[in-house]
C-alpha positions in Angstrom: 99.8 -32.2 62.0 97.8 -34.2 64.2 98.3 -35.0 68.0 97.3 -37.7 70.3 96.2 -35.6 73.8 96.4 -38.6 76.4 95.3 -37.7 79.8 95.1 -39.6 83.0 92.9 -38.9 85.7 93.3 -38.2 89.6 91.6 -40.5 91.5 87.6 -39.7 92.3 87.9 -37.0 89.5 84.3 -37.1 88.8 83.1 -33.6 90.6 86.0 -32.1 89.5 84.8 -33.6 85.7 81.3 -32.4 86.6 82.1 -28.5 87.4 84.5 -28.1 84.4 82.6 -30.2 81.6 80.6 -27.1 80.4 84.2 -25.3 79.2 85.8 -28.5 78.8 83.3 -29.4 75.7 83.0 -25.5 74.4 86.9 -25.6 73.7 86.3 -28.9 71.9 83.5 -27.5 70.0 85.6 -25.0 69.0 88.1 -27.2 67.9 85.3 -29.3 66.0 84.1 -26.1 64.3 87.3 -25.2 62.7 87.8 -28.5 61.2 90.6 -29.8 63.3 88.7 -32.1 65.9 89.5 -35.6 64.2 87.8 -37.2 67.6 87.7 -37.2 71.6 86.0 -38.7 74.3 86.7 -39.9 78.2 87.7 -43.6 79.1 84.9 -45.4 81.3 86.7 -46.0 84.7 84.4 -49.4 84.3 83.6 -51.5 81.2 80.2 -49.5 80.6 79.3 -46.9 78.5 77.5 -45.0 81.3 80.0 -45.6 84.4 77.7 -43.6 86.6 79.5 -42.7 90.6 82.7 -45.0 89.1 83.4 -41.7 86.6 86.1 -41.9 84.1 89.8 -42.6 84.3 91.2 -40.2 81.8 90.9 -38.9 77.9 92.0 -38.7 74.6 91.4 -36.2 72.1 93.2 -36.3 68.4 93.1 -32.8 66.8 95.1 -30.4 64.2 97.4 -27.9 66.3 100.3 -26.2 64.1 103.2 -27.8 66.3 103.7 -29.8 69.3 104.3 -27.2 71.6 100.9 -25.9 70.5 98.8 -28.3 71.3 100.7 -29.1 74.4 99.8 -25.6 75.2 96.4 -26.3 74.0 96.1 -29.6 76.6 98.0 -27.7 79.5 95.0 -24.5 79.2 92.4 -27.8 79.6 89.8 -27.1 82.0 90.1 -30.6 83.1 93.3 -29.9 84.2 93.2 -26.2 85.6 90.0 -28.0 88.2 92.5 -30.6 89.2 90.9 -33.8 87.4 93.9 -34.6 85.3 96.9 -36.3 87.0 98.7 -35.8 84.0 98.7 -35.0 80.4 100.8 -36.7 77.4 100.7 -35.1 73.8 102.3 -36.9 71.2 102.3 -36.4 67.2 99.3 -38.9 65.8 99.7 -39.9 62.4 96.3 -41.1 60.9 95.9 -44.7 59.1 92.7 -45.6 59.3 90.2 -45.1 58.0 
């Protein structure tokens, strides 16, 4: 099944972003790579595609995990969130419409 991974981040979070990113994007690759990475991306603390200094306020990731409790597992091992960047961290079952 698919899951919505909806994360908020602290404020100023963009060193912290900066210093994990390199893991952050390798679990997602690996995630893309087996098929289950339906899409993810940060949200632009400004209306700008390149925020710059003003960073980013949080993320969202839709992937395959075999339950809820594993992807929540999944989001909790996040090296967003093990560096401090993530306030918090929802997961909820996504089901997919469109397209």
């Amino acid at each position: 099944m698919l899951y919505a991974i909806i994360s908020e981040d602290v404020k100023n979070s963009l060193e912290r972003r900066l210093a994990a990113r390199p893991d952050h994007l390798a679990r997602l690759e690996e995630l893309r790579d087996e098929g289950r990475l339906v899409l993810a991306g940060p949200h632009p603390a400004i209306d700008s595609e390149d925020p710059g200094e003003a960073g980013f306020s949080g993320s969202l990731v839709v992937a395959e995990f075999d339950s809820l409790q594993e992807a929540q597992a999944w989001a909790d091992a996040d090296p967003y969130m093990i560096a401090g960047a993530y306030a918090k961290v929802e997961v909820k079952p996504f089901r997919k419409v469109l397209p």
